[in-house]
N, C-alpha and C positions, 0 to 999 in steps of 0.2 A: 306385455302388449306393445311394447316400443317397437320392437319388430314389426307387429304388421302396421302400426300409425307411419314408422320413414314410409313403407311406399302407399299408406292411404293418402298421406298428407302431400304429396306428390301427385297422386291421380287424382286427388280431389283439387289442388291446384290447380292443375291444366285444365280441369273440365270449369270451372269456376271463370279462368283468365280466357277460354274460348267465350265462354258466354257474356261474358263482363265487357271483353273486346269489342264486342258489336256496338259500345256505348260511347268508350273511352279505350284509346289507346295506350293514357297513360295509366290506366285503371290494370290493365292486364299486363304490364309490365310490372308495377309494383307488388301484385298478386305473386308471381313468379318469386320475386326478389324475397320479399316475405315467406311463401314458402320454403325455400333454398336455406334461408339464414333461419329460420326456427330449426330445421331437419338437422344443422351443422352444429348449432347452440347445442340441441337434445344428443347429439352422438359424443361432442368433443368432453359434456357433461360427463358422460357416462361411461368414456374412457379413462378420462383423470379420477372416477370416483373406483375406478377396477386397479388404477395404477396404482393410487393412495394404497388400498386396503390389498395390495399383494396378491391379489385374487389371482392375477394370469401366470402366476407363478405357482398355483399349485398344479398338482399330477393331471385335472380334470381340464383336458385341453379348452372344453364348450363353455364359454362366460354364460349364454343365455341362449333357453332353449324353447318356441313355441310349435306345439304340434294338434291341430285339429282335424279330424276326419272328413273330406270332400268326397271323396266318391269310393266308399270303403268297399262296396262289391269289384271292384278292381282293383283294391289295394292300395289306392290316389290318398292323400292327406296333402294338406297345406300346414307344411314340415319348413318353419324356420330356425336357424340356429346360427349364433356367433362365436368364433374364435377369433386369435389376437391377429389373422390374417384378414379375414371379413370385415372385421373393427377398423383396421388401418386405411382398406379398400373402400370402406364408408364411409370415412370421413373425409377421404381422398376424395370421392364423388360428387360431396356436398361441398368441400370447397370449391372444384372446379364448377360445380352447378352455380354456386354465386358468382364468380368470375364471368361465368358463360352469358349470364342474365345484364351482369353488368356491358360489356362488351359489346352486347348488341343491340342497348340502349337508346341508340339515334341511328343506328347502323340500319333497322327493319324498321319499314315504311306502310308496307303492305299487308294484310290479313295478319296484326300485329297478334291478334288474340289467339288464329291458330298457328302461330311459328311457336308462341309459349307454350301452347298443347305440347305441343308435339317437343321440344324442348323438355318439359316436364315428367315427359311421358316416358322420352329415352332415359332419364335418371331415375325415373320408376323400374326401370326393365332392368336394370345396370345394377341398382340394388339389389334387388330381387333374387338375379345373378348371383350375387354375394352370400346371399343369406340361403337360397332353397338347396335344401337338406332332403328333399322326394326328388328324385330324377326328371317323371311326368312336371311338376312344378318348373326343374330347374331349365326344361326344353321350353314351356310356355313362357317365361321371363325374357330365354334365348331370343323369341319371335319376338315379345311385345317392344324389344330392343330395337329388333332391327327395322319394323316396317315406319314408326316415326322418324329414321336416321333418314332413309327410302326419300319419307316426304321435303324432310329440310334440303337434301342436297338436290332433291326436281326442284324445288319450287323458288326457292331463295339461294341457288346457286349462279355461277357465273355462265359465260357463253356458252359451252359444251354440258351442260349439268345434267340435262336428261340424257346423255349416253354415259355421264359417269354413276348416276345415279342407277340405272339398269345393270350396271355391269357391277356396284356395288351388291344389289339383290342377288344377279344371280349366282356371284361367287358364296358371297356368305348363305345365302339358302338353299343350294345344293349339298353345301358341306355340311348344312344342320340337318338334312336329311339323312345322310349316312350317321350321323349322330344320334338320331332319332332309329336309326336300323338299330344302330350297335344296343341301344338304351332298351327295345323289344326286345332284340336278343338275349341279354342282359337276363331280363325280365322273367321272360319263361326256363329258362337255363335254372335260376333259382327256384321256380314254382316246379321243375321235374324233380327239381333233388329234394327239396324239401316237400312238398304241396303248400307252399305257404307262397303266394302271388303277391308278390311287393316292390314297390316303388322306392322303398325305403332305400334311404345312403348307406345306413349306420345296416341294417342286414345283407347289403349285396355286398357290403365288403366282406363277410365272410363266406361266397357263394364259390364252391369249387368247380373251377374249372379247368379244361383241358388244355395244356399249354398250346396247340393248333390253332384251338376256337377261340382263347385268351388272346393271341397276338391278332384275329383277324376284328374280334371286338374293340379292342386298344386301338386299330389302326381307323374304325369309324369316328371315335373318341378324336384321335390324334389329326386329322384331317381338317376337321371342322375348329378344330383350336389351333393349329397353326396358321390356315386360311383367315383367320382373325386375328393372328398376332400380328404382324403376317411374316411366311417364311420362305426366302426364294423354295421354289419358284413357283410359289401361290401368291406374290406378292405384288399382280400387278393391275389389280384395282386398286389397291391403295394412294398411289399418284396422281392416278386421275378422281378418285375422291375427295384429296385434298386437294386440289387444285382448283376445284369447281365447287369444294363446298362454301357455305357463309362463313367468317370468321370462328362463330362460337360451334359450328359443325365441325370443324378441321379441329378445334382445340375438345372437344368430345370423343372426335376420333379419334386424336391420338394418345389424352390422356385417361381415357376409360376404356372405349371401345377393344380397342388393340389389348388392354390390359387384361380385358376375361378371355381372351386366350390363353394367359400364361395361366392366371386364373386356375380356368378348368385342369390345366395339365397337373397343377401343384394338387388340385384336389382330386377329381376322382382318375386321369390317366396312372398317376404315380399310386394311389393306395390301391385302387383296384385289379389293376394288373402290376403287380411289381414287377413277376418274374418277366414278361413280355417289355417291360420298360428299362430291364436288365438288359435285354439282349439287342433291343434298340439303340440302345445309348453310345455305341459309338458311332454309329450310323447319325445321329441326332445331333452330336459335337460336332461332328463333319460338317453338316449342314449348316449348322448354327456360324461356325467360322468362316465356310462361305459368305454366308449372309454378309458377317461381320465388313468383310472384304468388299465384296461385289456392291451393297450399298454403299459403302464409301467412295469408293470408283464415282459410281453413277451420281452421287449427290458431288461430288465434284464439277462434273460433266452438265450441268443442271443449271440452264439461264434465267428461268420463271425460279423465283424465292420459292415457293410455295414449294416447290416440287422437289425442288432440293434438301428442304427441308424434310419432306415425304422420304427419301429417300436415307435421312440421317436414323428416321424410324429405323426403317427397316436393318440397317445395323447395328443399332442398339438390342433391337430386339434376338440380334445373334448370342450377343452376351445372355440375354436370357434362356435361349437356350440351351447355352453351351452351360452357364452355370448349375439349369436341374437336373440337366442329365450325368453331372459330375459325381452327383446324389452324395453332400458331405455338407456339415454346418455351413461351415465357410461360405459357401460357395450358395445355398441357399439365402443365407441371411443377405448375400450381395444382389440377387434375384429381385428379394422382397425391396431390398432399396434402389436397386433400378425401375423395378415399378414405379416407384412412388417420385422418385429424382428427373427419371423422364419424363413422365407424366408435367412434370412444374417446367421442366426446362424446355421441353419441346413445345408445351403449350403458351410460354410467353413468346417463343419466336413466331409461333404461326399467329400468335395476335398482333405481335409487332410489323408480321405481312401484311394484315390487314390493314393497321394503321398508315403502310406505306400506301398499299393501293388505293387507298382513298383519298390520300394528298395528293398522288402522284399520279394516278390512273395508270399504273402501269407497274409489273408483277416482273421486270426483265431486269437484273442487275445491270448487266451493260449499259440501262438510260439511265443508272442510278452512280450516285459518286458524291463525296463533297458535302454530304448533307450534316454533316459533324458540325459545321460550323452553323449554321442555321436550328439543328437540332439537338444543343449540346447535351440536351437529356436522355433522347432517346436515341444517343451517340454511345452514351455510357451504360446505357442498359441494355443494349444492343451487344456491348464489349464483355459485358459480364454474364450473358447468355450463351454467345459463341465462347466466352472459356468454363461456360459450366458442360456446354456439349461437349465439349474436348478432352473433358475430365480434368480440372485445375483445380489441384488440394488446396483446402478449406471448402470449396463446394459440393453440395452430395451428389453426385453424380462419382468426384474421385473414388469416395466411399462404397459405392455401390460396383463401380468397376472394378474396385480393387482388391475390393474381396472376393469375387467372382473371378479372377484372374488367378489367386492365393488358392482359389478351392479347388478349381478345374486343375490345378496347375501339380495338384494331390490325386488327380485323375488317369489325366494325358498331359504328358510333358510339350509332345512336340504340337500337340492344337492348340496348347494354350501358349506356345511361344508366336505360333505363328498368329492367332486371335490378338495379340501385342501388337503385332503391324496394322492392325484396325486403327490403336492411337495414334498414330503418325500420322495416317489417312485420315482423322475426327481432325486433328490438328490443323492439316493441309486443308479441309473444304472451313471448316470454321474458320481461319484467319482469313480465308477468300472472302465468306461472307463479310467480313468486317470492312475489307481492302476494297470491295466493291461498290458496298452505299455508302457507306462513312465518310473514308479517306480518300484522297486523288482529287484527280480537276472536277468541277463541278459542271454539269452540262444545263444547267435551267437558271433561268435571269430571273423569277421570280420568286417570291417568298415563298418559304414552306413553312407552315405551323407546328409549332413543338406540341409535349403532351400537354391536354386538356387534365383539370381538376380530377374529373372521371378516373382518363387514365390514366393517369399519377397514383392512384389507389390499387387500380388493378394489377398496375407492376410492381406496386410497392410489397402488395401482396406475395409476388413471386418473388419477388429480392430476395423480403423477409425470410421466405420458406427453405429456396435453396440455401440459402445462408448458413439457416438453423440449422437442417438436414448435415450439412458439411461438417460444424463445428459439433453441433452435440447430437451426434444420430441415436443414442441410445435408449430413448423412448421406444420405437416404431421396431428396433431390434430388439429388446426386452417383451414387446408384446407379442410380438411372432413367432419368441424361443420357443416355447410350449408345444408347439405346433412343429415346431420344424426339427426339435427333437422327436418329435412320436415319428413323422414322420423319415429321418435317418433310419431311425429303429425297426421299420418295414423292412427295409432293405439289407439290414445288419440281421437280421432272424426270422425275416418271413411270416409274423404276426400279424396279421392286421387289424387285430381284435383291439392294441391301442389307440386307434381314434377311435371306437368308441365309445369310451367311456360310461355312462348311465345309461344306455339305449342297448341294451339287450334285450331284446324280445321276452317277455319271462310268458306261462300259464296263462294268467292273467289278462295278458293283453294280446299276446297270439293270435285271436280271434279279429280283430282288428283288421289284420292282413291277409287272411284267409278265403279263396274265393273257390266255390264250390266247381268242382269239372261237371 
């Protein structure tokens, strides 16, 4: 049951820290914090207790698996399960959920109890994400994600927030629609061949389909998960989301939000369609290397921090695609640690924007300079961000590009030489960043305040992590192998009956999914 308590003890949070808010402010704040830090306590527990005993190491990809029947005349269950992917992406959530909570601590003013909902509620939908194993499930998590993002970035955003906030809806909700088309289609494709109507993950991956209909399915799939990674040239809500969201909004979006795109692709675009994600994949590396490129340019080009930073996304998120579509160990394993190394390194800059704009009132590097010697803290973690963007070994960001450069580079020779001029260009706008608030003449006569107690923990947090990430990434690589072997193994022989391990349909339980014409 630990599965369905992370996202009960999450919506019971939020509706608790709504209610509780109408009393006390600091009452729904701590609610929040509370919740966040028990969910991370009960995941990190029960990662070290799979690691200790070898478990993610044997053949059965699924650590743990919950399946109850919701609406069984349509073949609907509330289907949760974990592997050493989900695991990584959980705990990844719940620490940025603490951060997130800390963050906005003095930062929210107004209707304190529903910014936690809705905070709460987007790390409800985000798990959910991770864990739902029924299709029907894993589109309703898709929503309950996005319509709280919806609320934080109208409500508690900057001067433009309700045109970024609209524009965040209706990209990402259009694209979940055609996702929603593909997931019907999906749907009945398996109930003509079979008569067995199911939602199920673990039976549509063995659902035969016609390679026509397989690549036009894959592309509703693929649409809706690039638009969320994002991928030129879906990628231009993303800027003005981060630019207008709150602090802890921009550091959700970019270290979770953006992440179940890659997400979905690793899980059901690659097992369910391989052969159509065969024939993609150069078309997909191309893209991806654009990306790589074209975001770098632009985050160069980039006077608002924020937006710059938005933009460093977006080429990160090249390498991620350049890496799955490489379809090879290597190359995946650097994938899963770009996830997880972006997520921490993108996510301390855009708090550290924060922390500028609120000294400073102001988001433009050009009024910015000089602040090194007045901030000598947040000078030096400032320096150690922009070299973890940039990929500077010892930090996991090297690790995660580097392997993903090694894998693709067993793929396509000449995208992954040219996806190499991306580091030049991570190098070129990161040392800008540094040269522009840090270093140079200083243009403000008055004091600026270094970090506060608060913030001192919350970057200490991110030090710690990329640090670790750098030096000994083999934790978060050993739990993902199991997974990211079965899945090589789809594309090396065309099985796809290895992910799923104990979830064959037997006699038995047929009936289950069975819905009468």
């Amino acid at each position: 049951m630990i599965l369905v308590c992370v996202i009960g003890i999450l919506m019971g949070g939020g509706l608790l820290a709504l209610l509780l808010g109408q009393w006390s402010k600091n009452l729904s704040r701590w609610i929040a914090l509370c919740t966040v830090l028990t969910g991370f306590i009960a995941l990190v527990a029960f990662w070290i207790d799979q690691y200790r005993t070898d478990n993610i190491h044997l053949s059965n990809t699924w650590m743990i698996d919950y399946r109850h029947d919701w609406i069984p005349s349509f073949g609907i269950s509330f289907h949760l399960a974990v592997d050493g992917l989900s695991l990584i992406m959980l705990v990844l959530t719940f620490f940025l959920g603490i951060l997130a909570v800390l963050c906005s601590w003095n930062d929210v003013r107004e209707r304190v109890g529903f910014y936690y909902f809705n905070l709460l509620w987007i790390l409800a939908g985000i798990s959910g994400v991770f864990m739902a194993m029924d299709l029907f499930l894993f589109y309703f998590f898709w929503e309950v994600m996005l319509i709280p993002m919806y609320f934080l970035i109208g409500i508690w955003g900057s001067e433009n927030r309700v045109y970024a906030a609209y524009k965040f809806f209706i990209f990402t909700q259009a694209s979940g629609l055609l996702m929603l088309l593909a997931i019907i289609g999906l749907y009945f494709i398996h109930g003509n061949n079979t008569g067995i109507y199911t939602f199920n993950y673990f039976e549509l991956l063995g659902t035969a389909i016609s390679p026509h209909i397989a690549f036009w399915l894959m592309m509703g799939f693929m649409i809706a998960f690039v638009v969320k990674l994002p991928i030129v040239p879906f990628h231009t809500w993303l800027p003005d989301a981060h630019s207008e969201a709150p602090t802890a909004g921009s550091l959700i979006l970019a270290g979770l939000l953006l992440k179940t795109g890659a997400y979905g692709i690793l899980r059901f675009v690659l097992p369910l369609f391989p052969e159509a994600a065969r024939e993609l994949a150069p078309w997909a590396m191309l893209v991806g290397v654009i990306g790589i490129i074209y975001g770098a340019v632009l985050a160069y080009s980039q006077t608002d921090l924020k937006r710059l930073v938005a933009y460093t996304s977006v080429s990160h998120m090249g390498f991620v695609i350049l890496g799955i579509f490489a379809f090879n160990e290597l190359a995946l394993q650097g994938v899963v640690m770009q996830l997880v190394t972006h997520a921490i390194s993108t996510g301390a800059l855009f708090i550290m924007a924060g922390m500028l704009k609120e000294r400073l009132h102001t988001r433009d590097i050009n009024h910015m300079g000089g602040l090194w010697t007045q901030m000598p803290q947040m000078g030096a973690i400032g320096m150690l961000f922009a070299m973890a963007s940039l990929g500077l070994p010892g930090l996991g960001n090297f690790i995660a590009e580097f392997l993903i450069l090694l894998g693709a580079f067993k793929a396509n020779i000449w995208l992954t030489v040219i996806a190499t001029v991306g580091l030049i260009f991570s190098a070129i706008y990161s040392l800008r960043i540094v040269q522009k608030v840090f270093l140079g003449p200083s243009e403000r006569s008055d004091q600026v305040r270094d970090f506060s107690f608060r913030e001192i923990v919350v970057m200490a947090a991110f030090t710690l992590s990329i640090i670790w990430l750098g030096l000994y990434p083999q934790p978060v690589i050993n739990t993902v192998k199991p997974m990211i072997n079965k899945l090589e193994h789809i594309f090396l022989t065309g099985n796809k009956s290895v992910l799923k391990g104990n979830h064959q349909v037997t006699p038995s339980n047929a009936h289950k999914y069975i819905v009468k014409k």
